[in-house]
N, C-alpha and C positions, 0 to 999 in steps of 0.2 A: 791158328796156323801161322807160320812165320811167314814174311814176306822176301822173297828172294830175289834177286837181282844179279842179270844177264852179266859178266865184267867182259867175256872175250871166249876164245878156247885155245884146246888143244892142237896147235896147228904142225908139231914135227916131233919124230924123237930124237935122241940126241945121242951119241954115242951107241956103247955095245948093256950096259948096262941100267938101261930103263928110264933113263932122263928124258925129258919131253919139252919144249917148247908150248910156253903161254904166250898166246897174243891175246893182251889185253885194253879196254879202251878208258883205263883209269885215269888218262891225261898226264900224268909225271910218270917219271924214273922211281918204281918201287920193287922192294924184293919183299914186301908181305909181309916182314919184320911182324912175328909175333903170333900170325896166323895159326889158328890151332885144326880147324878144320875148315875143307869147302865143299860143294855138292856141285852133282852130276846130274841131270834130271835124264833117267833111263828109261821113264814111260811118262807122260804128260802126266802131271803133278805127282810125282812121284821123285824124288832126292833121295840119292845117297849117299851117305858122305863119305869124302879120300881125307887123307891125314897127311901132308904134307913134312916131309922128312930133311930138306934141303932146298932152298930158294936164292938165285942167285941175279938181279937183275942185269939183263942183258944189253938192254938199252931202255930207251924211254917207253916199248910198247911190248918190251921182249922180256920173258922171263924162265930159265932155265928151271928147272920144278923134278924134284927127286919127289916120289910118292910111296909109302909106306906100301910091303908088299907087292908093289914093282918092280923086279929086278934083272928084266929081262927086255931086250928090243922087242922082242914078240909081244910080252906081255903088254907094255907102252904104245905098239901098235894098235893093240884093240880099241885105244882110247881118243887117240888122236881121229880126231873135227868131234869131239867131243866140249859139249859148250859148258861153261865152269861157271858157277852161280854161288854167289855170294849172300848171308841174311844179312837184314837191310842195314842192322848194328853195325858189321862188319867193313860194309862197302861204305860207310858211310867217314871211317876211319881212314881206309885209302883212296878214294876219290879224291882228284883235286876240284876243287870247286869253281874254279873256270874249266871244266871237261866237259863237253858237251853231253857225256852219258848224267851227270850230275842233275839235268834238266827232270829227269825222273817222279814224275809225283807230283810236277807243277801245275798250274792250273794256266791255261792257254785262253789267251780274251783277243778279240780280235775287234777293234775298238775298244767299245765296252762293252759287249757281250762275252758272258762267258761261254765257251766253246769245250772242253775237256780238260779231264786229266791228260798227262803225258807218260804210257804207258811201256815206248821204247823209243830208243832214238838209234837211229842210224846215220852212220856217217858213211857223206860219200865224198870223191874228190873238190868240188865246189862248192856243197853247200851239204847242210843237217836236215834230217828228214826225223820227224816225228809222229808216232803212231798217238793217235789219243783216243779217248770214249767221247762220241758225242753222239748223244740221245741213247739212244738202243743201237750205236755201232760202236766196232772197236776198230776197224779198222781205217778209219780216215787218217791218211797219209799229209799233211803239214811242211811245207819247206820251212828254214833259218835261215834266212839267207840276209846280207845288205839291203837289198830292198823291203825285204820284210819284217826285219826285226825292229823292234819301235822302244821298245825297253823293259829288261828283265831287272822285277825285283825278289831278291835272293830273301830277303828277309820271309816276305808275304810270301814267297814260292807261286810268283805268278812270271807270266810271260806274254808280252805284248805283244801283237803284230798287228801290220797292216796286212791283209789277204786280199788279193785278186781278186773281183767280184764272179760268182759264180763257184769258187773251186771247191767248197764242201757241197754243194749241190750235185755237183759233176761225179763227184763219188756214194751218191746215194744211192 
């Protein structure tokens, strides 16, 4: 099974003829350049893939998205808060690598214990929040922040922190 990765979604349509707004969390100004397909997950693990017809970046998080067999507002409406998933080859091509969605797959040590993978990351106004696997959980929630972060190495795909004492307890 391939591995697929969250990039952003469908967040407007655009005009009268099916165009739709991506908000993406790919860290740069990209138009996809090349992009043959990307997926939709329309039931929990389930993907289907859209065929992307026209990409136009809009800004550095925006990207205007014609889709094959789209050709109507209506139609484009269906889709829109629809989340757009990437296989990992592909994302791995447009991510910038200081993007904090990039963090994906790291290995989180807090000291020197190792603590999880990094299974999603969330950006909010002040700091990054990252979902990881520790133990038999998935859902413990991890700040990025200045006082936390100690030092990521990109090579090894690890990511250092100091943590609060108590805060993975507190979510058990």
């Amino acid at each position: 099974m391939k591995n697929y990765i969250n990039i952003g979604k469908l967040v407007a349509t655009h005009g009268v003829k099916g165009a739709m707004v991506l908000h993406h969390n790919l860290g740069k100004k990209t138009a996809l350049k090349g992009l043959k397909v990307f997926f939709i997950e329309e039931l929990p693990g389930s993907f289907l893939p859209y065929f992307p017809v026209d990409m136009k970046a809009k800004n550095d998080t925006d990207i205007l998205l014609e889709i094959e067999g789209v050709l109507t507002r209506e139609k484009a409406s269906t889709l829109v808060q629809k989340h757009i998933w990437l296989p990992e080859e592909d994302f791995k091509k447009y991510a910038a690598a200081s993007a904090p969605i990039a963090l994906l797959g790291y290995m989180v040590y807090d000291s020197s214990t190792a603590l999880g993978e990094v299974l999603e990351v969330i950006e909010q106004p002040h700091q990054v929040m990252c979902r990881i696997a520790y133990k038999k959980h998935d859902d413990i929630l991890i700040p990025i922040n200045e006082q936390s972060l100690v030092k990521i190495d990109k090579k090894g795909k690890k990511l250092f922190l100091d943590l609060p004492d108590g805060l993975i307890e507190a979510q058990l």
